[in-house]
N, C-alpha and C positions, 0 to 999 in steps of 0.2 A: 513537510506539511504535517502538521498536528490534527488528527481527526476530520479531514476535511470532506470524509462524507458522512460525520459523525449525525449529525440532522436531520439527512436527508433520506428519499422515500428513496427504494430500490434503483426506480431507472434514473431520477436522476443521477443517484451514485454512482450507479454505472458511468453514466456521461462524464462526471465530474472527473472520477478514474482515469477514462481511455482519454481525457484530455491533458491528463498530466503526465501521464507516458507519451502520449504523442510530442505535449511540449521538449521533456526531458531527451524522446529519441530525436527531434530535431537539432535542441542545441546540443546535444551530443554529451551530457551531462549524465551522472548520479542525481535518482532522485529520493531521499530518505524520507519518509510517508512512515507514519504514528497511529493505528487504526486497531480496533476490535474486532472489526469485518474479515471476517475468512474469505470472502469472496472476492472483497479489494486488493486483500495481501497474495490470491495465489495469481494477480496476473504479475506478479513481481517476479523478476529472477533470483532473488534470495529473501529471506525471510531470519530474523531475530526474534525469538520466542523470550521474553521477559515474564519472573515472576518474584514479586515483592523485592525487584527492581535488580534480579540476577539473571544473567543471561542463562536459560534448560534446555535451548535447543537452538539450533544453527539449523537450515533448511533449505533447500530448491524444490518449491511449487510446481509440480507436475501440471 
């Protein structure tokens, strides 16, 4: 998903979020999500830190 709560107001983002992990923990699937939101990326179990399009940091969201 490419920014897909890039527009949106807080709770929706939220919901849009916990709906695409839910999706992804159902079908049992990777789900690789594209976001600026610190708050969308720490419910992820890993994280890729991009800057002028090089990987600076590898990460697990506490």
């Amino acid at each position: 998903a490419d920014e897909p709560t890039g527009n949106l107001d807080p709770a929706t983002a939220q919901t849009v979020g916990d709906l695409l992990l839910k999706l992804a923990g159902q079908l049992q699937t990777a789900l690789l999500c594209v976001t600026h939101s610190d708050n969308l990326a720490s419910a992820f179990t890993r994280t890729i830190i991009l800057k002028a399009g090089r990987i600076i940091d590898l990460a697990r969201p506490k």
